[in-house]
N, C-alpha and C positions, 0 to 999 in steps of 0.2 A: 523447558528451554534446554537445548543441546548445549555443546561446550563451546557449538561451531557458532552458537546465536541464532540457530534456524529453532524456530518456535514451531509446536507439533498441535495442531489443533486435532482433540479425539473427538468433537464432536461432526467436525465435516471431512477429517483427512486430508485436510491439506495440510502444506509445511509453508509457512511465512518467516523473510526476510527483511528487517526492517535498512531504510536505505539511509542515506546519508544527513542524518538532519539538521538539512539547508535547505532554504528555500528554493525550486526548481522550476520551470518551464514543464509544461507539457514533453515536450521533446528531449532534453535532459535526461528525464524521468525514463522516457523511455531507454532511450539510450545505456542508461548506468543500468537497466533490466537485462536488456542484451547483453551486453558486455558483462554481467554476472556469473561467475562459474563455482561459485561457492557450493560445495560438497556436491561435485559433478552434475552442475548446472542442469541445465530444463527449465528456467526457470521463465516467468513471463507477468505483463502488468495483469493486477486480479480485476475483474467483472467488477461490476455495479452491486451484483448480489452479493458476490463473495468480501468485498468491502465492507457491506452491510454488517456481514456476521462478525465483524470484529468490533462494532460499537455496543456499548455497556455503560450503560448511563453508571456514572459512580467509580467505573475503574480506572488507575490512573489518574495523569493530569489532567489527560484528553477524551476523558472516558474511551479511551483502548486501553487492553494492557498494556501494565508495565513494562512484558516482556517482551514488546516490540516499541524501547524507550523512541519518545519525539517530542519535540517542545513546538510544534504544527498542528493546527487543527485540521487543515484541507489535507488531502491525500489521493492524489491521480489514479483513477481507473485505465484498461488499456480499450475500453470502447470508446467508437468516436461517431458524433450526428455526420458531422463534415468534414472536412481538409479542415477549418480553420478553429472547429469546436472541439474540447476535451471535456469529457465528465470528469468532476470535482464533486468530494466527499466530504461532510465537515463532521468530523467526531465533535467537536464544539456540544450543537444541538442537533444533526442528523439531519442536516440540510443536505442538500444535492442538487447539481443542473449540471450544464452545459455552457460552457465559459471558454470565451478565446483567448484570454489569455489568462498567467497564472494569477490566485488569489493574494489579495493584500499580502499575507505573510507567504507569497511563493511559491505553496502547494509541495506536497512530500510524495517522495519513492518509496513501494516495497513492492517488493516481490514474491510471487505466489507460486507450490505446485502442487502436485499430487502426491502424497506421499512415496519414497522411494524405500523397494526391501533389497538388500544388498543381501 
């Protein structure tokens, strides 16, 4: 983990953002990704897969790390089936679908890129 909170995954090279945790809308969610510009921005909601790789049964409260703290188990992808469905990610137990609206506890932001070499 950086000093700036962006967390550096060495095993797929991405940099993850953990977002505000509150419970959020699909739309929210995306929202507070756009409007992101933490250490010169790029930044955008992760995939269904790329979500994936941050679940770890045992790590953390939520089996994610620590170093992307959140007291949420769901966590918003930025693909979508429809206008009115969002994928939803449960680090809980590794559940997932497609949900219209946000889960019981509200569904969490973070934000995903590719690693940047300055």
């Amino acid at each position: 983990r950086y000093d700036n909170d962006i967390v550096y995954d060495t095993e797929s090279s991405l940099e993850w953002f953990a977002g505000p945790d509150v419970g959020m809308s699909w739309e929210d969610a995306w929202s507070w990704v756009a409007g992101l510009d933490a250490s010169r921005g790029k930044w955008r909601m992760p995939t269904k897969k790329e979500l994936k790789t941050l679940h770890h049964v045992g790590d953390g409260v939520n089996n994610i790390t620590w170093l992307l703290p959140s007291s949420g188990f769901w966590f918003w992808a930025g693909s979508t089936k429809a206008s009115s469905e969002r994928w939803v990610f449960s680090f809980s137990y590794g559940g997932e679908g497609w949900n219209g609206q946000a889960p019981e506890d509200g569904g969490r932001a973070i934000a995903v890129r590719y690693r940047r070499y300055y």
